[in-house]
ZAPAVEX-170948 format. One line per field, with one value per residue: x, y, z of N, C-alpha, C, O in turn; residue in three letters; residue number from 1. Coordinates in steps of 0.2 Angstrom, whole numbers, plus 5000, padded with zeros to 4 digits. Each point is the difference from the previous one (the first is absolute). Example, Ala and Ser with C-alpha at 12.3 -4.5 7.8 and 13.67 -1.06 7.14 Angstrom:
REM ZAPAVEX-170948
n.X: c(5066; 4993)
n.Y: c(4972; 5006)
n.Z: c(5039; 4993)
ca.X: c(4996; 5004)
ca.Y: c(5006; 5006)
ca.Z: c(5000; 5001)
c.X: c(5004; 4996)
c.Y: c(5006; 5005)
c.Z: c(5000; 5003)
o.X: c(5005; 5003)
o.Y: c(4999; 5006)
o.Z: c(5003; 5001)
residuo: c(ALA; SER)
num: c(1; 2)
//
This chain:
REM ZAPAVEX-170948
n.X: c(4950; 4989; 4997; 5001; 4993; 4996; 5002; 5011; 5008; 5001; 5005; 5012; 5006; 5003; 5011; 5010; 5002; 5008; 4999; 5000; 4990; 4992; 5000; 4990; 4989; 5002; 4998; 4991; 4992; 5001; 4993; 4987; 4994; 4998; 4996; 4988; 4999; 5000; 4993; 4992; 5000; 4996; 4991; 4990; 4996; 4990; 4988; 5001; 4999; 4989; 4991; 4999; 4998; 4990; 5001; 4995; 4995; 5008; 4988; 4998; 5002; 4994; 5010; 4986; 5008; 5005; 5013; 5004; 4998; 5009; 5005; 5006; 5000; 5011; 5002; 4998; 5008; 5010)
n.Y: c(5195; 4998; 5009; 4986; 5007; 5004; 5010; 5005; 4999; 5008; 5013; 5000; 5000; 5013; 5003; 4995; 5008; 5007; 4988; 4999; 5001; 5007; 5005; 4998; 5002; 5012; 5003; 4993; 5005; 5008; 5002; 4998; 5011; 5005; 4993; 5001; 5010; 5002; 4997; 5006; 5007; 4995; 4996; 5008; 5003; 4993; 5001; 5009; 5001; 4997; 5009; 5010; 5001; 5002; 5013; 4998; 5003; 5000; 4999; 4992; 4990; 5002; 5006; 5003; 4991; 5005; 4997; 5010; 5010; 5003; 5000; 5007; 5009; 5002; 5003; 5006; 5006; 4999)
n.Z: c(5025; 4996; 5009; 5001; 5000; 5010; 5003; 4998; 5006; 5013; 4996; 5002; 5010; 5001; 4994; 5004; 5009; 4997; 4999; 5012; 5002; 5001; 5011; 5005; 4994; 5002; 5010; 5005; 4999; 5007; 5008; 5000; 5002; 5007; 5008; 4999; 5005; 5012; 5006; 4999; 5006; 5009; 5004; 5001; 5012; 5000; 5003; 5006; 5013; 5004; 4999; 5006; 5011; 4998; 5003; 5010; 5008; 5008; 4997; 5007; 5001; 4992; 4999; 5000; 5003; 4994; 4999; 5007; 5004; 4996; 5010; 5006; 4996; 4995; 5010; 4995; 4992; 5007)
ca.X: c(4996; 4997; 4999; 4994; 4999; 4996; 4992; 4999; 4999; 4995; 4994; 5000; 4998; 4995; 4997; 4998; 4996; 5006; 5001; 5005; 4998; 5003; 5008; 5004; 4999; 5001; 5006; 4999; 4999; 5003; 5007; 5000; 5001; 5007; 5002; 4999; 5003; 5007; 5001; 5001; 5007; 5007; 4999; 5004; 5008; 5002; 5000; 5005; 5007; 5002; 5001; 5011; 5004; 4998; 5001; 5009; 4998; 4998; 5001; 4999; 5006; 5001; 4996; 4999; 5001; 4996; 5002; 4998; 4994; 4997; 4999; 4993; 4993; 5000; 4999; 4993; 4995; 5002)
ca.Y: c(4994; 5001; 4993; 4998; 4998; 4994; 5002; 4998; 4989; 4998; 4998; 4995; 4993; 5002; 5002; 4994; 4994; 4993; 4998; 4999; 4992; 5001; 5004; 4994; 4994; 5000; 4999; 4993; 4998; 5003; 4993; 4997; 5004; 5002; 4994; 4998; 5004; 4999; 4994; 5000; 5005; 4995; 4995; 5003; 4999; 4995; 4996; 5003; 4997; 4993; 5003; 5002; 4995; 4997; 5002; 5002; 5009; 5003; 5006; 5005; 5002; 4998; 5003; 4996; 5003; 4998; 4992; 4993; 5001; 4997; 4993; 5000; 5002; 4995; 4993; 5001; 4998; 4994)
ca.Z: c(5001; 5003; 5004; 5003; 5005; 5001; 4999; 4992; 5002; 5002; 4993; 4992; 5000; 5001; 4994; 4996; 5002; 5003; 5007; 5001; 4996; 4992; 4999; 5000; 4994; 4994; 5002; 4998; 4992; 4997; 5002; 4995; 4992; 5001; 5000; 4993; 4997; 5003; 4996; 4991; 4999; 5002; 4992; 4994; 5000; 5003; 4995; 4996; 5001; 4997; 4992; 4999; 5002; 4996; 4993; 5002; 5001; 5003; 4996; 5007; 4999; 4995; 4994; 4994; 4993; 4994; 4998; 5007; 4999; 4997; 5001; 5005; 4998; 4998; 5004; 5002; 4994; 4998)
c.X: c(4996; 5002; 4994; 4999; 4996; 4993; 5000; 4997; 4993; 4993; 5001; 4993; 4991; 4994; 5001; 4998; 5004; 4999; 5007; 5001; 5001; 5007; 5006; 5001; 5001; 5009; 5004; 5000; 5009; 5008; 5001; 5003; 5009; 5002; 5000; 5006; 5005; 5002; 5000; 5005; 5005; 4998; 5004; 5009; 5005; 5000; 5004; 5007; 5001; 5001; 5006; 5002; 5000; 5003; 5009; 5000; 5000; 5000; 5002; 5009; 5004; 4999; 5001; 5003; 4994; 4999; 4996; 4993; 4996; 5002; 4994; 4995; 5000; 4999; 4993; 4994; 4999; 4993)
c.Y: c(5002; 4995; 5000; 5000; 4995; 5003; 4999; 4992; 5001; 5001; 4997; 4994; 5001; 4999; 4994; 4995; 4994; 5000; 4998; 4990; 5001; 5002; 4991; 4996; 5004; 5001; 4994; 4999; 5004; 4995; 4995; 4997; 5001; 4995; 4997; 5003; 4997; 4993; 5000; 5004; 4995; 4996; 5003; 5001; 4994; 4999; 5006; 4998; 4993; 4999; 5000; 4991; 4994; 5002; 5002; 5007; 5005; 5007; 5006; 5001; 4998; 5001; 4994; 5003; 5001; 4996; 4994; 5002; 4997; 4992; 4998; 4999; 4994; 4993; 5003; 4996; 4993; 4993)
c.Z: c(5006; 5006; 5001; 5008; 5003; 4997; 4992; 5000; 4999; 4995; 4996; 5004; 5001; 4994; 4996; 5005; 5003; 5006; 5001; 4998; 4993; 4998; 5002; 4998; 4995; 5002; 4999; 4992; 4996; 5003; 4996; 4993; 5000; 5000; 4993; 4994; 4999; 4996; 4993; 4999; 5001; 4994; 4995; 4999; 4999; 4990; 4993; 5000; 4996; 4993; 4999; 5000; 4993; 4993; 5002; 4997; 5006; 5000; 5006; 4999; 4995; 4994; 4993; 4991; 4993; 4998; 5006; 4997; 4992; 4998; 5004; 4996; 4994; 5003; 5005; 4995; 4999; 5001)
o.X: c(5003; 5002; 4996; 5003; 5000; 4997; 4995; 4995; 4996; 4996; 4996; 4995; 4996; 4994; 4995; 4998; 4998; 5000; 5003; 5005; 5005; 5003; 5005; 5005; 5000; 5004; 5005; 5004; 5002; 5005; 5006; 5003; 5004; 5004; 5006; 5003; 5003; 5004; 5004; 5003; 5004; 5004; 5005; 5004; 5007; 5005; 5001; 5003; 5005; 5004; 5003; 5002; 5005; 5000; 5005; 5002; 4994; 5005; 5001; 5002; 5006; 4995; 5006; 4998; 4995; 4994; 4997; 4998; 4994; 4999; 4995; 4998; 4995; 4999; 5000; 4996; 4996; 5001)
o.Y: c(5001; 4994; 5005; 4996; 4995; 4996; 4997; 4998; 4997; 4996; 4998; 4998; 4995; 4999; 4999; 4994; 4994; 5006; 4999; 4997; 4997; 4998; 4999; 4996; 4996; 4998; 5000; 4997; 4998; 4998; 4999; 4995; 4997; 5000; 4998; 4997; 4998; 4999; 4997; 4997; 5000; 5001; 4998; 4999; 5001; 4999; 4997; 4998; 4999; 4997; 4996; 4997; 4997; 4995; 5002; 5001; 5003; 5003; 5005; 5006; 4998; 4998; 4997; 5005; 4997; 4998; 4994; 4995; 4998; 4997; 4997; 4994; 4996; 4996; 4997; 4996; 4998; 4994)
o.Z: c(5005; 4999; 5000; 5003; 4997; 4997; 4998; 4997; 4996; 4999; 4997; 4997; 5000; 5000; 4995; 4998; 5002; 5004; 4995; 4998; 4997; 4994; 4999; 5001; 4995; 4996; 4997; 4998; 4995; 4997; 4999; 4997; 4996; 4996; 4998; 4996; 4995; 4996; 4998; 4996; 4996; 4995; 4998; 4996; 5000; 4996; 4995; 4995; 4997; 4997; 4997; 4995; 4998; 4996; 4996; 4995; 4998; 5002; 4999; 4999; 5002; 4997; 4998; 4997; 5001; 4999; 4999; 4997; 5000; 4994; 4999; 5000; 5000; 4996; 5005; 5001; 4997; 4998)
residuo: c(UNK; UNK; UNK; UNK; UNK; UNK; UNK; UNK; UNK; UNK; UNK; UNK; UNK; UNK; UNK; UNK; UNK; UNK; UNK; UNK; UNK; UNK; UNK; UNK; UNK; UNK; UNK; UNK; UNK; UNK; UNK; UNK; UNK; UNK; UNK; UNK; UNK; UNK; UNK; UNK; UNK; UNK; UNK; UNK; UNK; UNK; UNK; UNK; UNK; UNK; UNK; UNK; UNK; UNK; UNK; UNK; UNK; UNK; UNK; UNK; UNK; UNK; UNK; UNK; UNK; UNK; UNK; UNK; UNK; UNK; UNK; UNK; UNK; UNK; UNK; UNK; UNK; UNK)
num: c(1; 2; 3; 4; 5; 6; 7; 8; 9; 10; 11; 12; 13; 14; 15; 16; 17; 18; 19; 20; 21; 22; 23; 24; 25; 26; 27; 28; 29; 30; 31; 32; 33; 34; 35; 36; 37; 38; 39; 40; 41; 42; 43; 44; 45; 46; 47; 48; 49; 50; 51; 52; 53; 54; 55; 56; 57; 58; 59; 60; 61; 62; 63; 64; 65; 66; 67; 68; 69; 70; 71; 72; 73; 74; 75; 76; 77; 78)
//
């Protein structure tokens, strides 16, 4: 793997033109973004565990037989 040095920094910012103001608001908007993320990932997880808790399942440790499974899917339809 190649190393970077400062002068590689110095033309990239050369050549697309990023100032150090731009490096700190696209710094800001990607924090952001990661924030946003981080939060749907916990929903999602939140909102899978209450699934299990509801259908009496967990599949992280617990294996689902054929018979429990398709009760499941039968009271899904219900």
């Amino acid at each position: 793997m190649k190393k970077h040095n400062q002068n590689d920094y110095k033309r990239l910012i050369k050549t697309t033109g990023v100032t150090q103001d731009d490096a700190t608001e696209i710094s800001k908007i990607k924090h952001k973004r990661w924030e946003i993320e981080e939060c749907f990932r916990i929903m999602k997880t939140d909102f899978t565990d209450a699934l299990h808790d509801v259908f009496c399942f967990h599949t992280d440790y617990q294996i689902v037989s054929t018979k429990q499974m398709k009760k499941i899917f039968k009271d899904t339809k219900k």
